[in-house]
FIBA-188644 format. One record per residue: residue number from 0; residue in one letter; x negated, y negated, z negated of N, C-alpha, C in turn. Coordinates in steps of 0.2 Angstrom, whole numbers, plus 5000, padded with zeros to 4 digits. Layout:
BEGIN
SITE;num;residu;n_c1;n_c2;n_c3;ca_c1;ca_c2;ca_c3;c_c1;c_c2;c_c3
SITE;NUM;a;X;Y;Z;X;Y;Z;X;Y;Z .
...
***
This chain:
BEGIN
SITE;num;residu;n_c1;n_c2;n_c3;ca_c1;ca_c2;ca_c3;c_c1;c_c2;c_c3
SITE;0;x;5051;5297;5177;5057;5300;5175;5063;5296;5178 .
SITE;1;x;5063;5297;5183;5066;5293;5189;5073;5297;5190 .
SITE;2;x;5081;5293;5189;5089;5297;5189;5086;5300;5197 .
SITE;3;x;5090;5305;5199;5091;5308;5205;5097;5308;5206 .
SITE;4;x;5102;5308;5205;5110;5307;5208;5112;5300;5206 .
SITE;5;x;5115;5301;5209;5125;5295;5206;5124;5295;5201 .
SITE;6;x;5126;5301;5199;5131;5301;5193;5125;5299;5188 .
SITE;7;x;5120;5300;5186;5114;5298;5182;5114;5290;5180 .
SITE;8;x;5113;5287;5187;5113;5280;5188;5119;5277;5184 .
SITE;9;x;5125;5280;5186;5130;5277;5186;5130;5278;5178 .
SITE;10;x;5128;5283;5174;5128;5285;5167;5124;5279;5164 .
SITE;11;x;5118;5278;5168;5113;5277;5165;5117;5266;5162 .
SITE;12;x;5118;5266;5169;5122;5259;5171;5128;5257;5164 .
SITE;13;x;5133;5262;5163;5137;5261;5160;5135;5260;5153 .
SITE;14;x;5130;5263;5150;5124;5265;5143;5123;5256;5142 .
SITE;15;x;5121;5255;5147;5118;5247;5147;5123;5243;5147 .
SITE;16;x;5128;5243;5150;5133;5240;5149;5138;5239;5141 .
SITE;17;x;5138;5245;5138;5139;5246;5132;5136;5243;5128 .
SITE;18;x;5129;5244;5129;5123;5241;5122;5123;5234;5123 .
SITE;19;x;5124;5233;5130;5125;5226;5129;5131;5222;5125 .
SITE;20;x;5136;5225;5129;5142;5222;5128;5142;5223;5118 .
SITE;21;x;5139;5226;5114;5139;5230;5107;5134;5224;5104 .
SITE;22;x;5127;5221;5108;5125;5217;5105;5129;5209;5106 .
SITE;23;x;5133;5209;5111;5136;5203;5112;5142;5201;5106 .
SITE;24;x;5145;5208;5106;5149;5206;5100;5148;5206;5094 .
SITE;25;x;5141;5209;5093;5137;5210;5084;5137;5200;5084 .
SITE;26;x;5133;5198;5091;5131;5193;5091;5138;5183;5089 .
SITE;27;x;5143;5187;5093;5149;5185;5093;5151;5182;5086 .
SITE;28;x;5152;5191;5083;5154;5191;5077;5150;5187;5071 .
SITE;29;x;5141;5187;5071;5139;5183;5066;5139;5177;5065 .
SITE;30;x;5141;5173;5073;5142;5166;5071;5148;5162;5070 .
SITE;31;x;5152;5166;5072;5161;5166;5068;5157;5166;5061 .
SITE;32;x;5156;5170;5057;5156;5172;5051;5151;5165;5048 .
SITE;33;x;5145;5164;5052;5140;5159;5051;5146;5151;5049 .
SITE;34;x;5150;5152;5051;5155;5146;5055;5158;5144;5048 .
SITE;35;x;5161;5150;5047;5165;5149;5042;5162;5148;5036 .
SITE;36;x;5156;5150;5035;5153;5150;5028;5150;5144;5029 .
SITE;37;x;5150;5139;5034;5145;5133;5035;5152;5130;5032 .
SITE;38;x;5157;5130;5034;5166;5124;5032;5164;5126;5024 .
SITE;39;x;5166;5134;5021;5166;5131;5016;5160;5128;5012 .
SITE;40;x;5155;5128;5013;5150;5125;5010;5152;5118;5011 .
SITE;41;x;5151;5115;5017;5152;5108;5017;5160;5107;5013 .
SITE;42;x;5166;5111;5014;5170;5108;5008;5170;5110;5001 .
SITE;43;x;5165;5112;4999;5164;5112;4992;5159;5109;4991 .
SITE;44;x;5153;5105;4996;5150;5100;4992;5155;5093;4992 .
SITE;45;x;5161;5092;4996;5164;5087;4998;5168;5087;4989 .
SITE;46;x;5171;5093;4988;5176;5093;4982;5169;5090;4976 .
SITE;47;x;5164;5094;4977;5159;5091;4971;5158;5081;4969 .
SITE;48;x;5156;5082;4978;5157;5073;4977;5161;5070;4973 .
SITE;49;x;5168;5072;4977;5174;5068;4975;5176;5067;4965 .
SITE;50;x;5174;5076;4965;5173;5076;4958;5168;5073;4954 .
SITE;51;x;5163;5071;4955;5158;5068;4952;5160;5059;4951 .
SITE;52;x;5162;5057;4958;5165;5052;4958;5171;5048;4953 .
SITE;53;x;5176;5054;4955;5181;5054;4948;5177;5053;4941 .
SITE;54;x;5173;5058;4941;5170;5057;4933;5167;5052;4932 .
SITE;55;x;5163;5048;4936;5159;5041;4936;5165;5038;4935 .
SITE;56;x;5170;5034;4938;5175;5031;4936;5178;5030;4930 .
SITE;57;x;5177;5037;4928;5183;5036;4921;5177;5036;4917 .
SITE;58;x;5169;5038;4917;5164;5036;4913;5164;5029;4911 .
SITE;59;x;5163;5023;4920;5166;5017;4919;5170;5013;4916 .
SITE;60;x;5177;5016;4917;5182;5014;4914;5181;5016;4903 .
SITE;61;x;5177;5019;4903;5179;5021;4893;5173;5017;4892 .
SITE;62;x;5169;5013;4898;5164;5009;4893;5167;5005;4893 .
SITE;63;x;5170;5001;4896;5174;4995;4897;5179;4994;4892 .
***
């Protein structure tokens, strides 16, 4: 099943172009998305730190 014209080729060419270009941005777009759910993860284990730490302090501080 071999194109016979131009125009086939040129169809066939553009087709591949697209799918690419379609997975490049599916591709594009998951690891933006990955990116940012990675920030907030690591700053919400930063907030949990910081707040565990406060509560040690002041657990310290009421034994004292």
């Amino acid at each position: 099943m071999q194109p016979e014209s131009k125009k086939e080729i040129i169809i066939l060419f553009i087709a591949g172009i697209t799918i690419c270009l379609v997975m490049l941005a599916y591709i594009i777009n998951f690891l933006f998305l990955y990116q940012k759910r990675k920030k907030i993860l690591v700053k919400e284990s930063e907030d949990l730190k910081l707040e565990f730490e406060k509560q040690l302090m002041q657990s310290q501080l009421e034994i004292k």
